[in-house]
C-alpha positions as CSV (number, residue, x, y, z in Angstrom):
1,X,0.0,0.0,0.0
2,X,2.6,2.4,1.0
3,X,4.7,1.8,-2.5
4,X,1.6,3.1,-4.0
5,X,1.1,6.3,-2.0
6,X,4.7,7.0,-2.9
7,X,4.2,6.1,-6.5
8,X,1.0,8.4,-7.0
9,X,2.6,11.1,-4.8
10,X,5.5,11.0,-7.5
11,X,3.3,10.8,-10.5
12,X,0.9,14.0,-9.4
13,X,4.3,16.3,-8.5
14,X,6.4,15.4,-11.8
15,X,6.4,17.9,-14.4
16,X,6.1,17.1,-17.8
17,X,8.6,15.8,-19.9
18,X,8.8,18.7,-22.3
19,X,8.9,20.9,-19.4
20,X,12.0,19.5,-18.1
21,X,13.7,19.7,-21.9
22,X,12.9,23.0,-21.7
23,X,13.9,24.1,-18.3
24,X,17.6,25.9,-17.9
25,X,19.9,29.0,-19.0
26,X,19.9,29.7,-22.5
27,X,22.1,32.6,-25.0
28,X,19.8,34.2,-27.1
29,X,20.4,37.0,-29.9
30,X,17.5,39.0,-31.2
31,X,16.6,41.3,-34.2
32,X,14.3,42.3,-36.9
33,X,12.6,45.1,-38.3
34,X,10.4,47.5,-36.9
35,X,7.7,49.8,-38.7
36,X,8.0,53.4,-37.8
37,X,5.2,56.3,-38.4
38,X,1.7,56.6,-39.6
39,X,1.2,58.1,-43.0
40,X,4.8,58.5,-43.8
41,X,6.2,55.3,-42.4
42,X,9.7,53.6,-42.7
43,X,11.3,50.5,-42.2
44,X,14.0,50.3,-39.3
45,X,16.5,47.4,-38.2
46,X,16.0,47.0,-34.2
47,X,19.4,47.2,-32.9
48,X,20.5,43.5,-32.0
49,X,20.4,42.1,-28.4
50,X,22.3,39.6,-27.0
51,X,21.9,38.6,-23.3
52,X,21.0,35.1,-21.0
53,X,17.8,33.7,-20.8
54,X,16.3,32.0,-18.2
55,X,13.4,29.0,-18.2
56,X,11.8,27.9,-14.8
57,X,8.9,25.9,-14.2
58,X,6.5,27.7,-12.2
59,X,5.4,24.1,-10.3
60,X,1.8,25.3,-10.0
61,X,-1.1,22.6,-9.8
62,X,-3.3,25.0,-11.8
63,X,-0.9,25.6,-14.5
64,X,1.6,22.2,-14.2
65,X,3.2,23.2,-17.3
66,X,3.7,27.3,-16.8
67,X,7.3,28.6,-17.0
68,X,8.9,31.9,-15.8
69,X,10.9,33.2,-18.5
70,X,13.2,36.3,-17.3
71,X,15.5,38.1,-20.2
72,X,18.6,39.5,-18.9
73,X,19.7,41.6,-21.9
74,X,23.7,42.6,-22.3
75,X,24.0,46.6,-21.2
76,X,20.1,46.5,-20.7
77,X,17.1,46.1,-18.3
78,X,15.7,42.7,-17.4
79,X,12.3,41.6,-18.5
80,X,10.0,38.7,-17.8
81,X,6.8,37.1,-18.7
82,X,5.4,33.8,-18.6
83,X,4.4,31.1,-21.0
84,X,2.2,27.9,-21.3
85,X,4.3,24.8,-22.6
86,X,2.6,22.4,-25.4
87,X,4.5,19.8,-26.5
88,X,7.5,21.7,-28.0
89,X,5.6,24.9,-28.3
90,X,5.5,27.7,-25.8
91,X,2.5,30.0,-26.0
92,X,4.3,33.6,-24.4
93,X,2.0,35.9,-22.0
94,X,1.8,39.4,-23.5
95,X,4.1,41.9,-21.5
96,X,5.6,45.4,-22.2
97,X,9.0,46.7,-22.3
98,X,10.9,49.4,-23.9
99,X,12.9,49.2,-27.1
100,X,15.4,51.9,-28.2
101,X,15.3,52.3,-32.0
102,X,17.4,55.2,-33.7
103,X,17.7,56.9,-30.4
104,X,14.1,56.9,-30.1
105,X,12.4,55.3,-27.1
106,X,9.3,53.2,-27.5
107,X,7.1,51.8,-25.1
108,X,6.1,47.8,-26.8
109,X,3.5,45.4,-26.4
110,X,5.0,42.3,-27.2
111,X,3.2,38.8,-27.8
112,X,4.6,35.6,-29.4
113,X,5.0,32.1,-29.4
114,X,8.3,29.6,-29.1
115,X,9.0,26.4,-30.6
116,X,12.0,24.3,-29.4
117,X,13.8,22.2,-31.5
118,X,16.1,20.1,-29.7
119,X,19.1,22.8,-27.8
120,X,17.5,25.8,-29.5
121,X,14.3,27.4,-29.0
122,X,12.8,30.2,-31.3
123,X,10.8,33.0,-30.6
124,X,8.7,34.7,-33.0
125,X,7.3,38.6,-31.8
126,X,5.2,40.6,-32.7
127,X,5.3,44.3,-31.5
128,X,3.0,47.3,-31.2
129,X,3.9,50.3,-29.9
130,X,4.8,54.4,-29.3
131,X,7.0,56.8,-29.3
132,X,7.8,58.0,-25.7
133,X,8.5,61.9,-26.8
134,X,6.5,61.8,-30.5
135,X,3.8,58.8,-30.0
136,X,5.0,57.7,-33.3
137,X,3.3,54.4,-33.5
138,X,5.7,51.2,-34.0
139,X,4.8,48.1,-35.2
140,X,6.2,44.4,-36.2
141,X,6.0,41.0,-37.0
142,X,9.2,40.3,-38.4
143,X,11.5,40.0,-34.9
144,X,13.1,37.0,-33.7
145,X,15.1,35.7,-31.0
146,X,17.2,32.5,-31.1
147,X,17.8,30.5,-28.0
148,X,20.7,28.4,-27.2
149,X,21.0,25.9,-24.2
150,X,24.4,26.8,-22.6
């Protein structure tokens, strides 16, 4: 009887297995392009980032297979948000955070989605945004970031 207490007890706290494949400290680089302006609108590169990324699982009953993922950018300010993990997908929480692009500061809704494949994950973003001095509207779908397992 008491092997299986401890083998249900085991069974209900174990995370998934594509949780644990994605769990751990990552590289990542990102970049793109970012539309800028309303009626007379241009196409910018974002500058690239490079920094350490970090995926936790969040061990919650509610959400067994949520994961914390905190962006520590090189020279920059650290961001997080959350995800949902599905199979080797990872649907990403909407968050904000600013961007600099040609000296210009923008405050940026960003949502996306990940897919890992195998030590690499990929993120695919899409930002909407303004101008902090001009509210010149910013907006993207074309920005990626690639994530290596260190």
């Amino acid at each position: 009887m008491s092997l299986v207490v401890c083998a249900v007890t085991l069974v209900s706290c174990s995370e998934s297995n594509s949780i644990r494949m994605l769990t751990g400290d990552y590289s990542y680089k990102t970049s793109g392009t970012v539309v800028v302006g309303d009626s007379v609108s241009m196409t910018l590169l974002l500058p690239n980032e490079i920094g350490q990324l970090s995926i936790v699982s969040l061990h919650n009953k509610a959400t067994n297979d949520s994961v914390l993922l905190t962006f520590n950018p090189l020279g920059g300010q650290v961001f997080t948000t959350t995800g949902v993990v599905c199979g080797n997908k990872i649907e990403v929480q909407p968050f904000q955070r600013y961007i600099q692009v040609d000296l210009a500061d923008f405050l940026v809704d960003i949502s996306g989605e990940a897919t890992q494949q195998d030590d690499v994950v990929v993120f695919r973003w899409k930002y909407a945004g303004k101008g902090q001095l001009l509210q010149v509207p910013l907006v993207s779908e074309d920005v990626m970031t690639i994530a290596k397992i260190n």
